[in-house]
C-alpha positions as CSV (number, residue, x, y, z in Angstrom):
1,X,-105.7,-85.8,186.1
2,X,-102.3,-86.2,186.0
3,X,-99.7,-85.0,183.0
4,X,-97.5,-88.0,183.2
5,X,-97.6,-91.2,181.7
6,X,-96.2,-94.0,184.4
7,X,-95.0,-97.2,183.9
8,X,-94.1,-100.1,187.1
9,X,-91.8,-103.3,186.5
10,X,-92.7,-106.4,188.8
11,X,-90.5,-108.5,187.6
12,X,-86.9,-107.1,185.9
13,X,-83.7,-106.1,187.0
14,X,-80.3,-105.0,185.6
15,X,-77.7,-107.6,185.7
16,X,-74.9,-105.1,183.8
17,X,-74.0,-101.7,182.0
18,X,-71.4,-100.9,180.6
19,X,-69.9,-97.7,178.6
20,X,-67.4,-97.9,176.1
21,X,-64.6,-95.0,175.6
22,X,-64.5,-93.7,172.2
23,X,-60.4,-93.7,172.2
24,X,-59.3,-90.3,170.5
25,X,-59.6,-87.3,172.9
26,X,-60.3,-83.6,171.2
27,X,-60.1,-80.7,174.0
28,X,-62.6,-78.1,173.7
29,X,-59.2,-75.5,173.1
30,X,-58.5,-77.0,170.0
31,X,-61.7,-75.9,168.6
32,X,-61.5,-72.6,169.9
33,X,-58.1,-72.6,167.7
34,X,-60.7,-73.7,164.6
35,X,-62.6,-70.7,165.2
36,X,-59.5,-68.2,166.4
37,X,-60.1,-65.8,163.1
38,X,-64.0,-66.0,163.5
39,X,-64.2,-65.3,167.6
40,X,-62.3,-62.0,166.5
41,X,-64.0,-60.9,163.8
42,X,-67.5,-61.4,165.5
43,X,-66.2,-60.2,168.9
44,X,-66.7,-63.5,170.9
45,X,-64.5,-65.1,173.1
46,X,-62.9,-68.1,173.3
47,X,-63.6,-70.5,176.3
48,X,-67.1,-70.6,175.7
49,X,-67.3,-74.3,175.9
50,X,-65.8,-74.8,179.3
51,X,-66.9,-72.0,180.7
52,X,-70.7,-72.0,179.6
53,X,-70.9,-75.8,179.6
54,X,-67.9,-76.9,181.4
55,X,-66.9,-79.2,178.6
56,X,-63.3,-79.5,178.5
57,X,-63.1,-82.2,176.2
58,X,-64.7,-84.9,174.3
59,X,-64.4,-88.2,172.4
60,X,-64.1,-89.1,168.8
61,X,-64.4,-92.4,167.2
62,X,-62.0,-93.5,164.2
63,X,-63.2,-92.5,161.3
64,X,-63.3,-96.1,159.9
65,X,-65.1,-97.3,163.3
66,X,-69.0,-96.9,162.4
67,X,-72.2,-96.3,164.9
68,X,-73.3,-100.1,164.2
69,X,-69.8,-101.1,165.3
70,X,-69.4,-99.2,168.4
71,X,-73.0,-99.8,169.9
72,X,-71.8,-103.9,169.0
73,X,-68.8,-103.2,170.8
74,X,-70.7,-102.4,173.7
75,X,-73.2,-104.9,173.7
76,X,-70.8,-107.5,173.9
77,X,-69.1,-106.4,176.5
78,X,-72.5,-106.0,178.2
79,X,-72.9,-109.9,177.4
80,X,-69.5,-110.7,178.6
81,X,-69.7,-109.2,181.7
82,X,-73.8,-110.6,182.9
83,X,-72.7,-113.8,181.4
84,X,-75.5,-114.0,179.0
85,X,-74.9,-116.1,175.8
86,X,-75.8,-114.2,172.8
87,X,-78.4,-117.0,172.2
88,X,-80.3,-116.0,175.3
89,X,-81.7,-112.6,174.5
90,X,-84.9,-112.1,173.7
91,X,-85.0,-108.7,172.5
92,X,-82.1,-106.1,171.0
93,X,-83.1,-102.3,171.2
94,X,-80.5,-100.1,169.5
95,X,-81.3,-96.5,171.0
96,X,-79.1,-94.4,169.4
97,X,-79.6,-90.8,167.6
98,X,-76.4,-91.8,165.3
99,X,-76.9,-93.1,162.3
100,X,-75.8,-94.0,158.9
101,X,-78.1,-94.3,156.8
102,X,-82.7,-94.4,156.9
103,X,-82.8,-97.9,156.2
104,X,-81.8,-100.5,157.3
105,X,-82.2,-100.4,160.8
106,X,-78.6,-99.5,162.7
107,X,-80.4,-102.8,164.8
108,X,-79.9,-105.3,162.2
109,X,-75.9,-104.6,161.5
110,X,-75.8,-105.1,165.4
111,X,-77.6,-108.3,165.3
112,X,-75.5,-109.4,162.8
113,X,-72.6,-108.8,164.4
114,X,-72.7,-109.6,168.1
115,X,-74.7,-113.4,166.7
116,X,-78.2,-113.0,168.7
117,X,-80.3,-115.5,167.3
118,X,-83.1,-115.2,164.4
119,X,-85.3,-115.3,167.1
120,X,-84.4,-112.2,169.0
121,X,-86.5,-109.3,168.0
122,X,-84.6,-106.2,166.9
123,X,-84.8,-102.8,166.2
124,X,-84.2,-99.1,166.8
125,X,-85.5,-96.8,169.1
126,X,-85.3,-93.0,168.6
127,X,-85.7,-90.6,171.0
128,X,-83.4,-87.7,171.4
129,X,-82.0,-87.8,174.2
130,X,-84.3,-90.7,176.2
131,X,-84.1,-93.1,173.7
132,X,-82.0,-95.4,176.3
133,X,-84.6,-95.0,179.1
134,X,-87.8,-95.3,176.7
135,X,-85.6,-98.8,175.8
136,X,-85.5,-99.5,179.7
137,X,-89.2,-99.0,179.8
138,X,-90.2,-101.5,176.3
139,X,-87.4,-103.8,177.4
140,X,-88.6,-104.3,181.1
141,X,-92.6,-104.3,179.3
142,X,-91.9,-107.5,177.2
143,X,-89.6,-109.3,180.0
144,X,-92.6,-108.8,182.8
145,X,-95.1,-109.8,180.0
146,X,-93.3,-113.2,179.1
147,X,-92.2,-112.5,175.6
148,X,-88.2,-112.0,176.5
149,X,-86.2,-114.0,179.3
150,X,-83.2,-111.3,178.4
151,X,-83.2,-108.0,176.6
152,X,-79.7,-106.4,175.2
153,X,-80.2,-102.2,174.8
154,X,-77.3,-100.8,173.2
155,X,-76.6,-97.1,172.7
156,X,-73.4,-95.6,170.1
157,X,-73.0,-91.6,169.5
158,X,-70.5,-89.8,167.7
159,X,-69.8,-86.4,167.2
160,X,-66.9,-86.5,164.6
161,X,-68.4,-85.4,161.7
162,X,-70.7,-83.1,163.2
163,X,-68.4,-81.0,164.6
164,X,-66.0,-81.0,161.3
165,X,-68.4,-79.8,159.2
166,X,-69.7,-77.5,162.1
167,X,-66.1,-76.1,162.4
168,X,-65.6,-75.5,158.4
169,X,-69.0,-73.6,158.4
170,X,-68.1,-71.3,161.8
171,X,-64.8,-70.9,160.6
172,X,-65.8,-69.6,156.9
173,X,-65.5,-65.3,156.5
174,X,-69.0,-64.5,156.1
175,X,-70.5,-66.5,159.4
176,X,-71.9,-64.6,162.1
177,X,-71.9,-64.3,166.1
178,X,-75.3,-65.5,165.7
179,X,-74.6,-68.9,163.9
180,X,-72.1,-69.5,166.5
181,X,-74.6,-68.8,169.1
182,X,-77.2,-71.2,166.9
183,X,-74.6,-74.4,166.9
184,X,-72.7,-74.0,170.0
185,X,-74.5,-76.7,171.2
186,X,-73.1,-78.5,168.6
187,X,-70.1,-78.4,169.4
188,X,-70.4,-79.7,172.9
189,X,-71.2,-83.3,171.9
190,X,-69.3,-86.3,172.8
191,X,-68.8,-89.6,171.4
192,X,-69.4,-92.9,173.3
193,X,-71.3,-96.1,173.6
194,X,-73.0,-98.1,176.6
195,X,-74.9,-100.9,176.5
196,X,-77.8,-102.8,179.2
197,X,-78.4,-106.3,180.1
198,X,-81.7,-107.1,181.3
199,X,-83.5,-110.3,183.0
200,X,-86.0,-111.7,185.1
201,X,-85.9,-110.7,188.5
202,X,-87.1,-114.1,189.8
203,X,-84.6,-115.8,188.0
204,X,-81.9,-113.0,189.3
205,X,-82.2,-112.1,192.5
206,X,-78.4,-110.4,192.6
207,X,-79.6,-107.8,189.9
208,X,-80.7,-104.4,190.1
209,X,-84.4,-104.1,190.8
210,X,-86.5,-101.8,188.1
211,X,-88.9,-100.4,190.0
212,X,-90.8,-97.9,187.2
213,X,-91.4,-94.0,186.2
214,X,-92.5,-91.4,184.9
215,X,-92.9,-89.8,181.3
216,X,-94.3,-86.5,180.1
217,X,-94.2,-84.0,177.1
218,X,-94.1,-81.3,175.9
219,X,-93.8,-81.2,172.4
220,X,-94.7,-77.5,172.0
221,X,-90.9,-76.7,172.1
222,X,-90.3,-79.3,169.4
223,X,-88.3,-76.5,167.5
224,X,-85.8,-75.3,169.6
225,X,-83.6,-78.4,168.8
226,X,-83.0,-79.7,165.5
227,X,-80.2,-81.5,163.6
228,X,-78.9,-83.7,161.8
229,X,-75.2,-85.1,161.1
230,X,-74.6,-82.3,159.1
231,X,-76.1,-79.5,161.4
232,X,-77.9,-79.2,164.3
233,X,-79.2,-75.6,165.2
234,X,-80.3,-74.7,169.2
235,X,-81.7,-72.0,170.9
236,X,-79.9,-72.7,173.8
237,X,-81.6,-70.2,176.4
238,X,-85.0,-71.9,175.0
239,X,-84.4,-75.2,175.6
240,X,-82.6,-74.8,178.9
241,X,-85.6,-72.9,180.6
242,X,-88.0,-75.0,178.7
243,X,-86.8,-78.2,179.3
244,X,-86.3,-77.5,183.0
245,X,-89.7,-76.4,183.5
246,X,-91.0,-79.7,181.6
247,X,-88.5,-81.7,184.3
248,X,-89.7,-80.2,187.4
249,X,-93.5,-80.4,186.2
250,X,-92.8,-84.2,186.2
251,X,-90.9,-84.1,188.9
252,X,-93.7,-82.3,191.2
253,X,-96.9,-84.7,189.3
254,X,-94.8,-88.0,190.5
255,X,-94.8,-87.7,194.2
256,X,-98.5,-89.1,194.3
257,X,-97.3,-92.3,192.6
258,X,-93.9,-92.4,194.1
259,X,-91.9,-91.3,196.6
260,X,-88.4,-90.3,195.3
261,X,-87.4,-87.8,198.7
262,X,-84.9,-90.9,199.6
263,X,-83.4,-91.1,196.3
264,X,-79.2,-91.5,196.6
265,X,-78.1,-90.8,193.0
266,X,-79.4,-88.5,190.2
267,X,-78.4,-90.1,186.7
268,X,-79.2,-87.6,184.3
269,X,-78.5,-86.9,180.9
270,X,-75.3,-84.9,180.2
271,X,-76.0,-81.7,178.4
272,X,-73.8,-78.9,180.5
273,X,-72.6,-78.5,184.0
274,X,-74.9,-75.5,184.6
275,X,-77.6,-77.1,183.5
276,X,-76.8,-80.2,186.0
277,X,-76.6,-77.7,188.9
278,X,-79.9,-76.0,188.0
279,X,-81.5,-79.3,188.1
280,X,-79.9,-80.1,191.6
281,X,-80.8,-76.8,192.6
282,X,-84.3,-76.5,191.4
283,X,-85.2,-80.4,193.1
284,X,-83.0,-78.9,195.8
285,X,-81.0,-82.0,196.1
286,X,-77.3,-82.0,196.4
287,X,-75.6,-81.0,192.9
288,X,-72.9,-83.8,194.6
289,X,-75.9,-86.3,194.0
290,X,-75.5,-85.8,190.2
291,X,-72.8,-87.8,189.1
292,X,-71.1,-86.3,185.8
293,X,-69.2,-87.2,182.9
294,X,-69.8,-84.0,180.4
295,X,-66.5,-82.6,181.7
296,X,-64.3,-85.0,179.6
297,X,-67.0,-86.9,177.4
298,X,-69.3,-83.9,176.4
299,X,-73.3,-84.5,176.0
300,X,-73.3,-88.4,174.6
301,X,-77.2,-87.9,173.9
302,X,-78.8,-90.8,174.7
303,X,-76.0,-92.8,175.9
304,X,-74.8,-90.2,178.7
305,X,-77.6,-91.7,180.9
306,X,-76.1,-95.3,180.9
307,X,-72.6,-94.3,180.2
308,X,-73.0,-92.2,183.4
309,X,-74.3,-94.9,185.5
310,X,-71.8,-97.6,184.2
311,X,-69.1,-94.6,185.2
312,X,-70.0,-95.0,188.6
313,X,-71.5,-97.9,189.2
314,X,-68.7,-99.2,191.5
315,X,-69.8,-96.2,193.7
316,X,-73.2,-97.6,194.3
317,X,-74.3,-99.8,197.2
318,X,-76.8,-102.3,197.3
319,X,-80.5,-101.2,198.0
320,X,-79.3,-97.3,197.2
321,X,-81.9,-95.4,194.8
322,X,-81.2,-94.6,191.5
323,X,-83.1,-92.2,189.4
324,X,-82.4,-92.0,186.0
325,X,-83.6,-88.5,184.1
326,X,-83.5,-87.0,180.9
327,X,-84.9,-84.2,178.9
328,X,-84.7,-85.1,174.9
329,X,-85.5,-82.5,172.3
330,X,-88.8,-82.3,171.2
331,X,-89.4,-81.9,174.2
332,X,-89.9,-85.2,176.3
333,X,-88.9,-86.1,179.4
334,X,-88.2,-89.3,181.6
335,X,-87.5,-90.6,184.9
336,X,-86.8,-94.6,186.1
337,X,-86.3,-95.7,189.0
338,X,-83.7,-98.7,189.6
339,X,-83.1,-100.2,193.3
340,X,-79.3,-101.1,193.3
């Protein structure tokens, strides 16, 4: 039998996506300045970020700006751009890891805000670093089935106050090479939002056919990445050989549903430039086949995937293949197909 779970659309496409810039840019040097006095007394180096990650930078929002704002910001733009009235959609799946608050639902403050009707059904979906392409999958279920003409998934990540608090704990005189080590990950998050219009196929033939994929876990590793806003703690080497083995496992299962040989463009989630290159490497495609934004957005979780794709989008021509691929902590992975 196989591992993977697989999923097929008949019937909808992607009329938009969009990503939205969080404005104020933070280079990784300034953080090696944070952490000047601690890289000496430990006997680390600075540099780490770029040259382990290849994150030179990443994004902050205002402080005053919060997650249920920027992921609205997005989806309205999404809106604007497929010229879908907010009265149209059907469904509204916030996907983001950021958050506020337990309850409400980020979902409901997005509602609110962009005016979807009390008939659109909303709420959040959280999961790592897939939650976008799980939405993809739920979205694209309800519009085949009948219950949603449209569906809105928004995504919002920031990294702000994760990293201050991160930087006042590295930089204090009694932490250690090996809490450095433990939330160095940390420090290479971004902050960004993105946001996905879907519709009926039928009813839009000019949109971007989804075609279906492929899920699988392995929630064995489900403790080599955890965190919250105030910490998040990673064995790095773990989850990089971990989550690449989950990936490829996938990877290999899929080719006796589909055949992804052809495929033109690798959209995968943002974590590091190595990690990218290992992934081209080890599917021995073309690393030049991976488009990225880490460089100057850092890892967006789940919002790199579409953030990525709106990046580039112009790039694509019609009837090229897109794979979209992720590995979120836990470990889960995902792959969706989308015919441009």
């Amino acid at each position: 039998m196989s591992g993977n779970a697989s999923f097929r659309q008949v019937n909808t496409a992607v009329l938009t996506v969009c990503a939205v810039e969080a404005p104020e840019v933070v280079p990784s040097s300034a953080f090696d300045d944070r952490l000047s006095a601690t890289y000496k007394r430990v006997g680390l180096l600075p540099g780490m970020l770029e040259k382990l990650a290849g994150v030179r930078e990443r994004r902050w929002w205002p402080t005053d700006l919060s997650f249920a704002d920027a992921a609205a910001m997005a989806g309205a733009k999404a809106l604007a751009e497929a010229g879908i009235r907010p009265e149209q959609v059907g469904v509204m799946i916030n996907t983001s890891v950021s958050r506020e608050h337990l309850e409400p639902s980020t979902a409901v403050a997005v509602h609110h805000q962009l005016g979807l009707p009390t008939s659109c059904l909303n709420f959040d979906l959280a999961n790592a670093c897939l939650g976008f392409v799980n939405g993809i999958q739920l979205a694209g279920t309800m519009i085949d089935s009948g219950q949603a003409d449209y569906a809105l998934i928004v995504n919002a990540e920031g990294s702000r106050h994760t990293q201050e608090v991160t930087l006042d704990r590295l930089s204090s005189s009694d932490a250690t090479a090996a809490d450095v080590k433990a939330q160095f990950a940390t420090l290479t998050i971004g902050s960004g939002s993105a946001a996905m219009v879907l519709g009926r196929a039928d009813a839009h033939p000019e949109g971007h056919r989804v075609i279906g994929g492929v899920s699988r876990a392995g929630t064995e590793h489900h403790n080599l990445c955890v965190g919250d806003l105030e910490q998040m703690r990673t064995d790095s080497k773990r989850l990089f050989e971990a989550g690449l083995e989950l990936a490829l496992a996938t990877w290999a299962d899929a080719r006796s549903e589909f055949d992804w040989s052809g495929i033109d463009w690798f959209v995968a989630h943002q974590t590091s430039v190595v990690h990218l290159k290992a992934m081209a490497d080890a599917l021995g495609v073309d690393p030049g086949r991976f488009p990225l934004t880490v460089p100057t957005y850092g890892n967006m979780g789940p919002a790199a995937v579409p953030f990525t794709l709106a990046k580039h989008a112009d790039q694509i021509r019609p009837d090229e293949r897109v794979l979209l691929l992720g590995i979120g902590s836990g470990l889960n992975t995902s792959f969706a197909e989308i015919v441009w």
